[in-house]
C-alpha positions as CSV (number, residue, x, y, z in Angstrom):
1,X,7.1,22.1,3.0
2,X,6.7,18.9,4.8
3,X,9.6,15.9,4.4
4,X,9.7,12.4,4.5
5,X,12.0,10.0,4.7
6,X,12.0,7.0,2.6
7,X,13.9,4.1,4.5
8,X,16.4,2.8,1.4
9,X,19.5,0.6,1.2
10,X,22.7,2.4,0.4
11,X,22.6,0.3,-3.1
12,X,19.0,1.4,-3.9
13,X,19.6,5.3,-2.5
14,X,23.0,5.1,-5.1
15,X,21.2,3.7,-7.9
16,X,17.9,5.7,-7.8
17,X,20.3,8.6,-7.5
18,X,22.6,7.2,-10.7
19,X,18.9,7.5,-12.3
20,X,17.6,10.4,-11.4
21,X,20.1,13.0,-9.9
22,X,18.6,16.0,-8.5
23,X,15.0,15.4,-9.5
24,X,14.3,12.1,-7.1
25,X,12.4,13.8,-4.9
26,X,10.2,15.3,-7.5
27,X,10.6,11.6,-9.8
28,X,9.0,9.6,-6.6
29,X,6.2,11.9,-6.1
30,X,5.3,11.0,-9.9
31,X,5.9,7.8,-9.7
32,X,3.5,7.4,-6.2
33,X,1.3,9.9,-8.1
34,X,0.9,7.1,-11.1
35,X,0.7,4.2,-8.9
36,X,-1.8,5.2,-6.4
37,X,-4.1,6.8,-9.5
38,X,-4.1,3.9,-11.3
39,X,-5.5,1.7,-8.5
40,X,-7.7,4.0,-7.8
41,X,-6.1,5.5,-4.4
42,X,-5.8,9.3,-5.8
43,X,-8.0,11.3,-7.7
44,X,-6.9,13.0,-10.9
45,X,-7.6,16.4,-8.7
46,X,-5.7,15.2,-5.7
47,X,-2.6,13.9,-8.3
48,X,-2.8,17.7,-10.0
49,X,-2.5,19.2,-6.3
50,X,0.2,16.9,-5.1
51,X,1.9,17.5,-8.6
52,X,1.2,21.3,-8.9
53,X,-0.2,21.2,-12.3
54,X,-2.7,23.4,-11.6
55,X,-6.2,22.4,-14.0
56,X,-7.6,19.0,-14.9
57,X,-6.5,20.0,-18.7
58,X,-3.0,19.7,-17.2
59,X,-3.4,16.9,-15.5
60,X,-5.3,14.5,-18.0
61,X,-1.9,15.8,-20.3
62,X,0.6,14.8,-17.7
63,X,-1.2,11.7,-17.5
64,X,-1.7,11.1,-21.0
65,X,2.4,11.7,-21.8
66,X,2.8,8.9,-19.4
67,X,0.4,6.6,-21.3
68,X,-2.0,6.3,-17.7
69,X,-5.1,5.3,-18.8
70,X,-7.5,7.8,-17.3
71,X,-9.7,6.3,-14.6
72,X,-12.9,7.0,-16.3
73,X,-15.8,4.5,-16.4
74,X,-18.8,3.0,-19.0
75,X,-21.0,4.4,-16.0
76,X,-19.0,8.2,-15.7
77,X,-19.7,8.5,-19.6
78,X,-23.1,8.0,-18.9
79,X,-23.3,10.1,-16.3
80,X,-21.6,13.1,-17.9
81,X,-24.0,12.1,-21.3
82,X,-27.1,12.4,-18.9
83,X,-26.1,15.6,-17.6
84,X,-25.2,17.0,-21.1
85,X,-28.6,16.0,-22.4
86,X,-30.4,17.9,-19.5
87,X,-28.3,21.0,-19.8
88,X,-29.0,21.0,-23.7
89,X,-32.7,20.3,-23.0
90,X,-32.1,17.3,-24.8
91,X,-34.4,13.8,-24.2
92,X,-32.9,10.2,-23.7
């Protein structure tokens, strides 16, 4: 497993650890996870790998219980209705 450090005063380190105990390690990675999918940097399928969560299913649910709006466009429904209308032999 690879570490990194994360450069904090001892006010913040005491506080975030106050917060979140034992599970700050695991607490940042969602909360990076959340940030950096919601503006776009990460990729529901990178945030399940850094997370762990195994399938999309899981992921859209972890997402979801965090109220983080899925980054899912007019133009990817579209998409996904134009490929669902081939594979059903239907016509648009």
């Amino acid at each position: 497993m690879m570490s990194n450090t994360l450069n904090l005063n001892p006010e913040q380190e005491r506080s975030f650890r106050e917060a979140w105990g034992e599970g700050l390690d695991r607490a940042a990675a969602e909360a990076l996870a959340i940030e950096w999918y919601g503006s776009g940097k990460l990729s529901a399928a990178q945030v399940g790998r850094l997370l762990g969560l195994g399938d999309r299913w899981s992921v859209n649910s972890w997402l979801a219980e965090r109220r983080v709006p899925l980054n899912y466009t007019v133009e990817d429904f579209e998409a996904d209705r134009r490929t669902l209308d081939r594979l059903l032999g239907k016509s648009g």
